[in-house]
N, C-alpha and C positions, 0 to 999 in steps of 0.2 A: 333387580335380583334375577329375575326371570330372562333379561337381557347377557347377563352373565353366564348363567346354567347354557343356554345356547351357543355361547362362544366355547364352554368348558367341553362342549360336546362335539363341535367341530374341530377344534385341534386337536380332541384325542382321537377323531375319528382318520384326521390327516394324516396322521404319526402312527396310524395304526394301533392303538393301545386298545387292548381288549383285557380279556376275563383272566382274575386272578381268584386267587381262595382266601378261604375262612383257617388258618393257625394255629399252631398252639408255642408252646416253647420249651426248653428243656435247660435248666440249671441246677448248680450245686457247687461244687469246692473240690480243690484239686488239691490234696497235700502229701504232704511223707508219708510212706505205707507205717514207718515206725516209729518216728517224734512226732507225727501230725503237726507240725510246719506247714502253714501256709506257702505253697507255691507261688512266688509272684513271675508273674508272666507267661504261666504256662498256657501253652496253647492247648485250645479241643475243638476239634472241626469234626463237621458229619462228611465221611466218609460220598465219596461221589457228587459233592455238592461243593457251592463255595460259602457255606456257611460257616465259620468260626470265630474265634472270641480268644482273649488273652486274657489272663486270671487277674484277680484286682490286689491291695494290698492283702486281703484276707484272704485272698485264694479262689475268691467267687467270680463266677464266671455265669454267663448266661448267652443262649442262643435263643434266636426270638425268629420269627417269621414262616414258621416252619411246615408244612403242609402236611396233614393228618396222613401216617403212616408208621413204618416200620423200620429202623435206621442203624447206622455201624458209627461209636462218636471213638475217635480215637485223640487218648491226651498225650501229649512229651513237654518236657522240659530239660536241659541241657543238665548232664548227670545224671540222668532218670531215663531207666527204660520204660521204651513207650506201649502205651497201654489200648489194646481196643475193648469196646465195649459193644455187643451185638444183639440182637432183638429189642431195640431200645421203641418204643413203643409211643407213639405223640398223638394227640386228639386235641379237635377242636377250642380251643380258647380254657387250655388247661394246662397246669404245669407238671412235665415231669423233672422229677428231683434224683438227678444222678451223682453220688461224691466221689470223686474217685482219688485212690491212694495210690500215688506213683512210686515205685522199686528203685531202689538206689542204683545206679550203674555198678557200686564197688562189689554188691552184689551179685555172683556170676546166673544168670537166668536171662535166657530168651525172650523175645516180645511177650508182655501176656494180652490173652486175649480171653475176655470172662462173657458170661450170657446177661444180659440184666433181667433181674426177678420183673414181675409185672404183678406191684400190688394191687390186690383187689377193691380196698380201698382208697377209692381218689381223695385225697385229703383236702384239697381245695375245690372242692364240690359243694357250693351254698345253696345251689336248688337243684330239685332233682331234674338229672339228666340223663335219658337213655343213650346209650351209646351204642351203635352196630356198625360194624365195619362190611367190607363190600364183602371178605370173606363170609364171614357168617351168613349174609344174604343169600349169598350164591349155596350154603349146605345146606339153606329154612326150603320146605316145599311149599314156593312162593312164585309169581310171574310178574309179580310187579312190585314198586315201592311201595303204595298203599297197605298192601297187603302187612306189609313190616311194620306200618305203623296202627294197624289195626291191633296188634300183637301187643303194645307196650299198654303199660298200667296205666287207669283213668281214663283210658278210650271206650266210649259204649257207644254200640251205633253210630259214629260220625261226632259224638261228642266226647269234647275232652275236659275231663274235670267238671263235667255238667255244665260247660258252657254251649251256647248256641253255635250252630253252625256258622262258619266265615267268622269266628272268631281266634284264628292260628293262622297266622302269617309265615310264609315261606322265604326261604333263603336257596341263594344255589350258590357257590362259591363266591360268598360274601355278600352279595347285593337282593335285595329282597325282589322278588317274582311272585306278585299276589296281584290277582283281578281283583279290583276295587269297584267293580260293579255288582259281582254277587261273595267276594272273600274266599275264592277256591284257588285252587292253582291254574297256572296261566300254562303249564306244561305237565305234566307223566312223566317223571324222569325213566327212560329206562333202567331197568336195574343193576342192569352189567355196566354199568356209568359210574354207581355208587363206587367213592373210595373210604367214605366215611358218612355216617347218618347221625344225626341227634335229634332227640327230642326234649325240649325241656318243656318243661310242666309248671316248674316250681315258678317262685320272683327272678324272671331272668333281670339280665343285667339293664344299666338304662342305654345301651349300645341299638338295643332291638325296640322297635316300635308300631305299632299300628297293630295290634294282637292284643287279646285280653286273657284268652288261657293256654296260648304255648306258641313254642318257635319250632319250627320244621327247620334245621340247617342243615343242611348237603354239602359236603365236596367232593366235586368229580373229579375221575383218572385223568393224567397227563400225561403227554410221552414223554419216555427214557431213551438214552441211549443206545439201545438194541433194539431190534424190532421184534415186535411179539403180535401177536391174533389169533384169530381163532373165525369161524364157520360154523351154522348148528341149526338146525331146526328141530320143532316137535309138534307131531303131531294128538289126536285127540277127537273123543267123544265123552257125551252124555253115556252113564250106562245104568239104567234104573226101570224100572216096572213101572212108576207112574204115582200118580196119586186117584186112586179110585173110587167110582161110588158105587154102591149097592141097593136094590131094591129090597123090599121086605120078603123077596122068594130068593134073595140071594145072588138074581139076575145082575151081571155088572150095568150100570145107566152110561154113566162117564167116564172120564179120565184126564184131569186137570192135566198133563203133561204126555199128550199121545206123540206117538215115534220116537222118543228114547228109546222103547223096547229093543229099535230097530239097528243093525250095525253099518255103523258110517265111522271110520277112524279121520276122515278128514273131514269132519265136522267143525273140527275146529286146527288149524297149523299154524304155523308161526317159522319165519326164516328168518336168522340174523348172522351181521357180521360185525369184527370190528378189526383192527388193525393201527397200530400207533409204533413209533419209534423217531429218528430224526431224519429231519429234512438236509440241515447244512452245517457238517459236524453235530456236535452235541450242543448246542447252543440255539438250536431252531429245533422244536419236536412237535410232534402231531400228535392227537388220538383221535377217531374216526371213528365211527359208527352206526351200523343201517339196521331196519327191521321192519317188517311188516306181518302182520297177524291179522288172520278173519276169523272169528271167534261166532260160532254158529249160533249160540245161545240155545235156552233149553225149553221159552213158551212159544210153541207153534201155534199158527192161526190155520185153517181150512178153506183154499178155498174155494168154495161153494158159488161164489157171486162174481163175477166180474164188475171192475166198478162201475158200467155203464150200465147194466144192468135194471129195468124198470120193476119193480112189484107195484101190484095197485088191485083195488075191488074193483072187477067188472061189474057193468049194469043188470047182472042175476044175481049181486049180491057175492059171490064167490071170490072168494081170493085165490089170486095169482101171484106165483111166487117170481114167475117170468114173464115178461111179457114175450120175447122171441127168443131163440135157440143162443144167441148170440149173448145173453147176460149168461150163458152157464158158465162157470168155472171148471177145472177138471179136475177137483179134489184132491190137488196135491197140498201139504204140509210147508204151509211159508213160516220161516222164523219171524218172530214179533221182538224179539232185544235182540237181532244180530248184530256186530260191528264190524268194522274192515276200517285199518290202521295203515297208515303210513308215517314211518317215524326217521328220523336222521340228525346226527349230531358230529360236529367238528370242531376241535378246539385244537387252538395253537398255540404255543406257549417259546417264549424267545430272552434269552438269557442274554440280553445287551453286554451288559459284563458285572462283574460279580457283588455290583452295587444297584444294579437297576434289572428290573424284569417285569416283560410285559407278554401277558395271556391274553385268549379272546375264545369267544365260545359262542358259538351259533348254532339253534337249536331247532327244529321242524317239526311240528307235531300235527296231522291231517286225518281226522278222524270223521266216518260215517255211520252212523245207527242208528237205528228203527229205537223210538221211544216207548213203546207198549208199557202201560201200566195199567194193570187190572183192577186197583183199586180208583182209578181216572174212568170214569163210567163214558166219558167220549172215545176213549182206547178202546175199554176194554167192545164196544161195539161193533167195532171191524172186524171181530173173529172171524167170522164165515167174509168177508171183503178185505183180507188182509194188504193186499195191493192199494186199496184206494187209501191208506194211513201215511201219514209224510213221513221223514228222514228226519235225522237232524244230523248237522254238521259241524263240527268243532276242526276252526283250524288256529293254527298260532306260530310267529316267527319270535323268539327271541333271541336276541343277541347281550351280552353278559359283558363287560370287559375290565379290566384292571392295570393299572401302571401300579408299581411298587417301589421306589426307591428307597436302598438303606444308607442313610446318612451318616452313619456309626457304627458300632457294633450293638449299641443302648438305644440305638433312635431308628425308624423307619414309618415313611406316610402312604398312604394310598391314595389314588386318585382312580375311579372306578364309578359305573353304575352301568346301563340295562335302557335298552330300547326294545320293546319287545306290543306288539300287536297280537292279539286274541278276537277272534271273531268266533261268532255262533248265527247259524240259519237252519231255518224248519221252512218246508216246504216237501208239499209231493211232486211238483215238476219246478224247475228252475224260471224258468219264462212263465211270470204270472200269467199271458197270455197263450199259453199253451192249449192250443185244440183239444186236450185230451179231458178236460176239465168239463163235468158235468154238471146238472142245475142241482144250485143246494137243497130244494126242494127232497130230491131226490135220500138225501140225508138222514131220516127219519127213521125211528122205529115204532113198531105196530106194537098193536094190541095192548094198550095202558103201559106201556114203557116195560114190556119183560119180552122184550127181542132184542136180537143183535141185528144189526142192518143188513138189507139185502143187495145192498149195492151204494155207491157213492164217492167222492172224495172229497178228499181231505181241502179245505178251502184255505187254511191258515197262510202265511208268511209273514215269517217272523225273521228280523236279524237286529243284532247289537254286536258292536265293538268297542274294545276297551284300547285305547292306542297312548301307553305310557313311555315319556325319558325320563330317567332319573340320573341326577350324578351326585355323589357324593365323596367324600374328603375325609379320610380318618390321619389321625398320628398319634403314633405308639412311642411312648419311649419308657424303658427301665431305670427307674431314678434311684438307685443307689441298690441295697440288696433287697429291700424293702418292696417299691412301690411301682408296679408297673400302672403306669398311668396311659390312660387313652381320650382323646377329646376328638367329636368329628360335628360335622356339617350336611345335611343334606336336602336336597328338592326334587320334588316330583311335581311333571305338570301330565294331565290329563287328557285327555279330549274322547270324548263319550256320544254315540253315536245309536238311536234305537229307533227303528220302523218297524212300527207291527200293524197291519193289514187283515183283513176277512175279503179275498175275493167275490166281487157281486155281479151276480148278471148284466149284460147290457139294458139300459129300459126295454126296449124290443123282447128280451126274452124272460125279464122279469116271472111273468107266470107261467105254467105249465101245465099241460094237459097227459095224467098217466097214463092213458090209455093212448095217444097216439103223435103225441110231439119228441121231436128229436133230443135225444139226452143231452149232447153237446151243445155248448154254447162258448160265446164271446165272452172275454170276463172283462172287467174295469176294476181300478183300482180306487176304492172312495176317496170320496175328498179329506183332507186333511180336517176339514171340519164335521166330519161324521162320527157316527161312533162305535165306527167300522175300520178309526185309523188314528194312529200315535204316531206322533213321531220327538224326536229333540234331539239336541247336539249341545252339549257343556263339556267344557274346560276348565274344571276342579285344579288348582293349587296343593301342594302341599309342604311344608316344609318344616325341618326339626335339624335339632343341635343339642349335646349330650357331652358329659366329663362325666369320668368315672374311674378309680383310683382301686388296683388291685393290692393291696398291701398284704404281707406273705412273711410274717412273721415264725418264730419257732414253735411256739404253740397255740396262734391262732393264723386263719387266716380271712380276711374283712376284703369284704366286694361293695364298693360305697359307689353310689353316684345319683346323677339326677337328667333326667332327658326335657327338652323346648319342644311342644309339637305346636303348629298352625295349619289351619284349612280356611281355604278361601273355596266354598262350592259352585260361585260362580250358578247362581238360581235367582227364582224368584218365588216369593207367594204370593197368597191374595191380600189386596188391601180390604177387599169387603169380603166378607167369609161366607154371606147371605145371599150374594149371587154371583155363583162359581163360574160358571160355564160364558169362555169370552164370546162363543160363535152363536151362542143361544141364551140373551141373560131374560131375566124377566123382570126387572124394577124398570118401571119407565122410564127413568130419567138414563136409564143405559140403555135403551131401544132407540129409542130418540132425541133429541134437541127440546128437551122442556121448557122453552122461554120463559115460558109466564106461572112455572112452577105447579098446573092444577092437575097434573098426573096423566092428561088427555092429550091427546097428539090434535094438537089444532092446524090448522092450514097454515103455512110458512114452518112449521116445524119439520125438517128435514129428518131420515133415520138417521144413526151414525150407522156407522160403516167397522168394523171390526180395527183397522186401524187409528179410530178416532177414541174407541174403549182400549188402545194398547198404548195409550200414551198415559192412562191413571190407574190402570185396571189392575198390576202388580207392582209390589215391593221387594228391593233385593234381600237377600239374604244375607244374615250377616258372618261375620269372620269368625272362628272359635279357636281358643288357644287354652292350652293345660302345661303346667307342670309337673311332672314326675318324678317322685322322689325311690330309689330304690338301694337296699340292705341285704345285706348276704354277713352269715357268721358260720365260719366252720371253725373247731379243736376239739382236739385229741382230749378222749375218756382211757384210754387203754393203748397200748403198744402196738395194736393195731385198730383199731376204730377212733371212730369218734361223732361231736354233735355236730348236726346244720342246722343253719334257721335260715330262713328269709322273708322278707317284707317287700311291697314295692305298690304302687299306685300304676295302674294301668288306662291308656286313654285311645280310644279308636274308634276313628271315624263311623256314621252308620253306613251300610252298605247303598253304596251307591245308587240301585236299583230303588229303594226307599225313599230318599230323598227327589226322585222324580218321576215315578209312577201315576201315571196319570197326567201328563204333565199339562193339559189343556183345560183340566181341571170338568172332565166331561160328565154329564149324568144320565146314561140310560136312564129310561123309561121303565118302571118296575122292579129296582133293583137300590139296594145301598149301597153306593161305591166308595172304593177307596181313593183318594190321593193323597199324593207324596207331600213331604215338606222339605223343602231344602233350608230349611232352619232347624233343624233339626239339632240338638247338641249332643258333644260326645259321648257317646255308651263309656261306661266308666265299669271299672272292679281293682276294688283294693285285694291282695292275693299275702297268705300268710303261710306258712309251711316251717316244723320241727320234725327234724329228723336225727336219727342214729342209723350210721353206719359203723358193724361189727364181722370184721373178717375171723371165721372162726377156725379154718384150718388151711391149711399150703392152697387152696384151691377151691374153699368153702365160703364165701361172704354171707350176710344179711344186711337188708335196708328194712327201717320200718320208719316211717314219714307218716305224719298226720299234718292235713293242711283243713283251711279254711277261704273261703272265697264270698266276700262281700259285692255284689253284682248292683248298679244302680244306671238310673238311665236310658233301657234299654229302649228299642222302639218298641212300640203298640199303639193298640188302636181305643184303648181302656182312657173314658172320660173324655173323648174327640169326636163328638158327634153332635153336627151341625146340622140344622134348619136352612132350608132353603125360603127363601123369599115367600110371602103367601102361603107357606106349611105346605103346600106341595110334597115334599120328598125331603128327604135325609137324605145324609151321606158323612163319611168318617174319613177323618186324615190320621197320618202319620202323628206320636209324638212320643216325649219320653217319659213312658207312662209304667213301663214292668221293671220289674226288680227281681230277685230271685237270693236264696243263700243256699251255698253248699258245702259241707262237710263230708272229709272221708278218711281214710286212712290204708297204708298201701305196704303190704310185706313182701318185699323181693326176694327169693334168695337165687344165687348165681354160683352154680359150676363151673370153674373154669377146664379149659381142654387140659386132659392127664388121663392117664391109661388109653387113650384111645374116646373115653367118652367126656360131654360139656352139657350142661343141663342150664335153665331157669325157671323156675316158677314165680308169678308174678299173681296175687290177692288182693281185690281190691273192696271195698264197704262204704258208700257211699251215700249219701242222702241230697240227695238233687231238689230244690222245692221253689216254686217262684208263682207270679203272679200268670204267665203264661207262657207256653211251649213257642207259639206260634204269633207274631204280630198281628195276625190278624183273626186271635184268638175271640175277643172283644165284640169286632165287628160282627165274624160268625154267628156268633151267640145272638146278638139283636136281631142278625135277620132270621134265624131261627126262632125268633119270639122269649128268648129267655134274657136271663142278666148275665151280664159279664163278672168273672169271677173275683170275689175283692179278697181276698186271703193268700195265702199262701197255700198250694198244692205243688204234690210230685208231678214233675217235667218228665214229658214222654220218655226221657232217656235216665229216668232216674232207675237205674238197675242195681238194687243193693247188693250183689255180691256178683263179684267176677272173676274167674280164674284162667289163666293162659301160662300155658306150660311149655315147653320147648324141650325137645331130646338130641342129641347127636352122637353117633357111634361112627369112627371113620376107622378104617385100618389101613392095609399099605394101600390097596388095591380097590376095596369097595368101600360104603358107608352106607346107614339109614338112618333117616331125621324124621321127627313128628312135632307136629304141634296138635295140640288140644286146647280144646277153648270150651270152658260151663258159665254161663252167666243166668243168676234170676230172672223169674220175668220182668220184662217193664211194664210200666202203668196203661191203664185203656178208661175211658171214661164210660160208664154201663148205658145204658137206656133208663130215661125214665120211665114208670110203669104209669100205669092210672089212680094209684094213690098216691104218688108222689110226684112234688112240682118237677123236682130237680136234685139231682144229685151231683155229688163233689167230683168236681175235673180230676179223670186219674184217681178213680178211687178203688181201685181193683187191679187187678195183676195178672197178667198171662202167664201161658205156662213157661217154664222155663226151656233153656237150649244147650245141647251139644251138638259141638263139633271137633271130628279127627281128620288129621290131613297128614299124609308121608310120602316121603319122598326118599328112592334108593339109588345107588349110583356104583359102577361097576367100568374103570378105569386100564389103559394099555397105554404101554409109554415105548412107540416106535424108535428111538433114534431121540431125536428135535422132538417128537411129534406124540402128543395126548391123544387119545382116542376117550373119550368117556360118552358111556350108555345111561340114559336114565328112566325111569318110570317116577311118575306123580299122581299119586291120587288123592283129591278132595273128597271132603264128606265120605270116607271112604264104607263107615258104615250104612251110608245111605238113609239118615234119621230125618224125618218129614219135620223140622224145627218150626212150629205156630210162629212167625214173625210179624203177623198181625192178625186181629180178631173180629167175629161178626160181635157188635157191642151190645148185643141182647142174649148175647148165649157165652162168650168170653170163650169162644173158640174159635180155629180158622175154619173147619170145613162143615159148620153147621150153624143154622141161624133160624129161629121160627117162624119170619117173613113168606119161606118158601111154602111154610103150612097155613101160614093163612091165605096166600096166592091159587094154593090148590082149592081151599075150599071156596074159594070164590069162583074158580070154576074160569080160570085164563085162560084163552086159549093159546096153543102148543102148534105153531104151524111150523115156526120158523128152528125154532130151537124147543129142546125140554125146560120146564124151570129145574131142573138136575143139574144143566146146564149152565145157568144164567146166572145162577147162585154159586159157580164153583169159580172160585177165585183160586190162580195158582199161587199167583203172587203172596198168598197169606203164608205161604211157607217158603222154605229156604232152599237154594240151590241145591238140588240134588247130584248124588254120585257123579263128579266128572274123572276121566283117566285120561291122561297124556304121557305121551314116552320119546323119544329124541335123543338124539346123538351129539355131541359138539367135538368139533376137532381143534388142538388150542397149540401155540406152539410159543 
């Protein structure tokens, strides 16, 4: 099989076949404007394409393959004037229904040509799906796709429908793009890419797999045959007062986010271009695309230290903050989450002839930024050593591709999938052995842990890469007026790559003297068998196969199928679970050669040797395979509404990261560690959703959806805690130990554009509740001395009520958009007091949150040439939103640790406890403004 998938991939790479998209199609009936006679034979082609179709005996007629947009179908039949239809309107894997009545020739009247309405109810909609087209992206005051998907109903915090994070699988025109090492996206699509966006939530179809609460599917612009682009940048700052603190005379102490106050508009800019049209006639087209953005971010560090920088007690006892001139800093303001982007994308698309077509799309994504997180107490230490903190780095190549042949007018296959590489490194200098790197010694903070460091770096390196082929095989065919059927095939192979390192002094420089040894040192990288170093390489499998029958009846319409998934992870575990560790075990009969079986290492008894324990010491892992069964029901309540339902079994893999963490199975000294299982079995949820959809006026809809999500399998660490040999130490593995159930219910209603203005509001009620937020919830708990939690509690992201709104006003020349967003608070688990053992995970609520964002635009149309102005402002009101809490006070910027720290009488050399205690990160992004031009032609 796997032998196959590789040949599949070099002949399509031979022949050039690359990226095609994700469809929809557009049918209905051609007849007499005045007997309604079925037309037989009458043609309808889309306008500028070579898409068309001849009518059947009933007159029905269907166009299939058709890439999400906007279109002109014009029908004739001999005697019949010919008829255009325009603004004809097609999305993703959905049907639009056009009938059209042809005019007798005997009739004297000219071509007609009519508008097509654009109902607001999609009739063939079985689960819910949001839809956004690239237009409306471009009028939201937005800079990224995320951002849009943050927008749609059931997303709280990064969860969707109270599912766990890396549970939503992405698509980019047709082929799925998901890192199966941590389940996030493997790219950022930029936004001016989008031609079409969808999100489904509900039971999607059994086409989609490896996701358990939604599908991210994208398709990107292609070129036409005209050339068109455009040029634009925009620049930006922070513009906010701060978050401050006060003393009991009123004196300000701090200010969680200092130098906002101050005016920098290129704090933050952004330049892009793009340009598409044809290469060789209209049959070869391009779209092209570049960008780079450095985004200043708004938590600054000071600083004060240089990282070479020594503090130490002199021998009178007295601290010193410097040892020589040379650790000063010179108090300038370093960003702690800044980034700088480099982005690029080109796709080709080639119309062989009017039965075959083949796209390709290669994608660049180079990403740099500072990690700072405040609530990460080794971050948040660097403030005054903001330099000695590492980078991280995200880069990624993907490449996308699709061959498509139509073999019919009813029948069409694809032949496509996706090579694409994702890496990620942390590191403060590149070359572990960099001079620049001081002794970790130096690392440290004073006075009972209420400083931030006076100097140091960062020791880590860290890298993992995810390097996926996939290819896969769909065919589509329309079998009668009924049933558009589709069956596909596909495989993913793997190969996973992760070293993570703690640079350690040479022996030689191991110790240090603060008062007069040289900072710099030599570094080494430990041994493999330390426990100062990981490493692994697997080659995970994956493969599935899916039928699924769209039937499209008159007053229903049934989305039936069922999907094959298999994983091969290509792991092992341990065969004795009682002595983990290969490089350090402790049963004697794994130390040495126990001939004579009495537990003693006798003379002639030889040690083994780590190779000699690698021949019994794991078990592979074994295969895991699910069947999927998935239901969809939509019909018509009313003239314009109507019911959905759907059903569906969902099955996906755990996240790669999981399955081999730890992989050496190592155990620090004073600690309960985790490791991975690669036996791990599929995280499962069965997903149920009823809905009505009711269009109430020319330009008015409602959706109201109530779903259900039964979640089983998940990983944790609840019930996996293992004994070491001799009671020595615990430590806890991976299994599938959490569960969770969630209910909610979701009221949309949607404006469509008229008068000039287009609204939605979007409500959602929800009840998130599971055994734990966090896999390694469990574990936590034990080594904090408590139990792990055996009931059901609200999931961090359980926010019972959420609302997100959307405005648009456009006229000839200008427009303004807004969105707003209120969501309840979510859960935070309190502190236990002295009366009590323990309290219930998430048994409390923060405050809740707003936010307003707008975006206005002021438009000249040279000749050829657009001129458009913009201004964007976030958070415009500038509201300090609590996004997380001290858990003894259930606020962000107040905690009573700092009043017991004073009454103990800390000392305050380095920093205030004002200071140490202020965390920015507990609140939301403040006020950002950006403004920019784009020239478009």
């Amino acid at each position: 099989m796997i032998n196959f998938y590789r040949l599949l991939f070099v002949a399509m790479l031979l022949t050039s076949v690359a990226l095609g998209g994700t469809t929809g199609k557009i049918s209905g009936t051609v007849k007499d404007s005045q007997t309604g006679e079925a037309l037989i034979g009458a043609s309808v082609v889309i306008e500028g394409t070579s898409i068309g179709a001849a009518a059947d005996l009933n007159g029905f007629y269907v166009l299939l393959n058709i890439a999400p947009g906007t279109y002109t179908i014009a029908a004739s039949a001999v005697g019949y004037h010919r008829q255009e239809i325009s603004n004809v309107s097609v999305s993703i894997d959905l049907t639009t229904s056009i009938d059209i009545p042809l005019v007798s020739s005997v009739v004297e009247e000219k071509e007609v040509v009519v508008t097509a309405e654009h109902p607001l109810v999609q009739k063939d909609l079985t689960a819910t799906t949001a839809i956004v087209s690239g237009a409306q992206i471009d009028a939201l005051p937005v800079t990224e796709v995320g951002q849009v998907l943050s927008l749609q109903a059931g997303y709280v915090d990064g969860s969707l429908r109270g599912g766990r994070s890396g549970e939503v699988a992405y698509w980019i025109d047709g082929v799925p793009i998901t890192d199966a090492y941590d389940g996030g996206q493997v790219v950022e699509l930029n936004k001016s890419l989008v031609q079409e966006l969808q999100l489904v939530s509900g039971a999607f179809n059994a086409e989609y797999g490896q996701a358990m609460s939604g599908i991210v599917n994208i398709a990107t612009k292609e070129g036409g045959p005209k050339f068109t682009g455009g040029a634009g940048f925009y620049l930006g700052q922070y513009a906010s007062s701060g978050i401050k603190t006060y003393d009991s005379l009123g004196h300000e102490t701090s200010n969680l986010l200092p130098g906002l106050d101050k005016i920098n508009p290129t704090a933050i800019h952004n330049y892009e271009f793009n340009l598409s049209g044809p290469l060789i006639g209209n049959d070869l087209t391009f779209f092209g695309n570049g960008r780079y953005i450095y985004f200043g971010g708004w938590l600054n560090g000071v600083n004060r230290f240089n990282p070479s920088n020594v503090s130490y007690t002199d021998s009178t006892g007295a601290y010193r903050l410097y040892r020589d001139p040379s650790g000063k800093g010179d108090s300038s303001l370093v960003s702690l989450n800044s980034s700088e982007r480099y982005y690029g994308q080109g796709k080709l698309t080639w119309r062989i002839s009017p039965m075959l077509k083949v796209t390709g799309n290669f994608i660049y994504d180079d990403t740099k930024a500072k990690p700072y997180s405040s609530s990460n107490e080794g971050d948040r230490s660097y403030f005054y050593d903001p330099n000695g903190l590492g980078y991280d780095y995200n880069f990624s190549n993907t490449f996308i591709f699709q061959l498509t042949h139509t073999l019919s007018q009813n029948t069409f296959y694809t032949i496509g999938g996706s090579i694409f590489q994702k890496e990620y490194q942390h590191y403060l200098y590149q070359d572990p052995h960099d001079p620049r790197y001081v002794n970790p010694k130096i690392l440290q903070t004073t006075f009972d842990g209420y400083s931030f460091m006076t100097g140091g770096t960062d020791m880590d390196h860290e890298e993992h890469r995810t390097n996926t082929i996939l290819a896969k095989i769909d065919l589509t065919s329309q079998m009668g007026e009924t049933n558009l059927v589709k069956i596909g095939v596909e495989g993913r192979r793997h190969r996973l790559l992760y070293d993570k390192y703690t640079l350690q002094p040479i022996q030689s420089e191991s110790e240090f003297n603060f008062a007069s040894d040289n900072p710099y040192i030599s570094t080494q990288i430990p041994d493999i068998s330390s426990d100062f170093h990981d490493y692994y390489e697997h080659h995970p499998i994956e493969l599935s196969s899916y039928i699924q029958d769209k039937m499209e009846f008159k007053n229903l319409i049934v989305n039936i199928g069922i999907r094959f998934d298999y994983f091969d992870p290509d792991g092992h575990v341990l065969a004795d679970p009682t002595d983990p560790s290969i490089y350090n075990p402790i049963k004697p009969s794994n130390r040495f050669f126990d001939y004579n079986g009495n537990g003693i290492q006798d003379p002639g008894e030889p040690d083994k040797t780590v190779a000699d324990r690698l021949a019994y010491w794991y078990r592979k892992a074994s295969a895991k395979s699910q069947l999927s069964p998935r239901l969809g029901f939509s019909f018509p309540i009313t003239a314009r509404g109507i019911v959905h339902f759907s059903y569906g079994h969902f099955f996906q893999t755990p996240r790669f990261e999981r399955l081999y963490e730890n992989p050496d199975f190592k155990m620090p000294a004073g600690t309960i560690p985790v490791v991975g299982n690669a036996d791990l079995a599929p995280e499962q949820t069965i997903n149920g959703e009823l809905g009505v959809q009711q269009q109430l006026s020319d330009d008015v809809s409602l959706d109201v959806t109530a779903y259900l999500r039964d979640i089983r399998n998940l990983t944790g660490t609840r019930g996996a805690v293992y004994d070491v040999f001799g009671g020595s130490q615990q430590y806890v593995q991976y299994v599938n130990s959490d569960f969770g159930f969630v209910k909610g219910i979701v009221l949309t209603m949607t404006k469509s554009f008229a008068g000039g203005f287009n609204a939605t509001v979007d409500y959602t009620f929800q009840i998130a509740k599971g055994t734990a937020s966090d896999p390694q919830a469990a574990k936590n708990a034990l080594a904090s001395g408590q139990q792990p939690e055996v009931q059901l509690t609200p999931l961090d992201w359980d926010q019972r009520h959420t609302l997100n709104a959307t405005l648009a006003y456009t006229a000839k020349a200008w427009g303004v958009s807004a969105i707003g967003q209120f969501g309840s608070g979510t859960p935070y688990t309190p502190r236990a007091s002295t009366d009590i053992s323990s309290l219930l995970t998430d048994s409390q609520t923060k405050p809740e949150y707003f936010d307003l964002d707008v975006r206005t635009f002021y438009q000249i149309k040279v000749d050829m040439l657009t001129i458009v102005a913009f201004l964007r402002v976030f958070n415009i009101l500038d509201i300090r939103n609590e996004t997380a809490v001290f858990n003894d006070t259930g606020r962000a910027g107040f905690t009573t640790d700092e009043e017991v720290a004073i009454r103990s009488n800390v000392k305050q050399v380095v920093n205030t406890l004002d200071q140490f205690y202020a965390y920015p990160t507990h609140f939301s992004e403040p006020r950002r403004i950006e403004f920019g031009m784009n020239l478009e032609f």
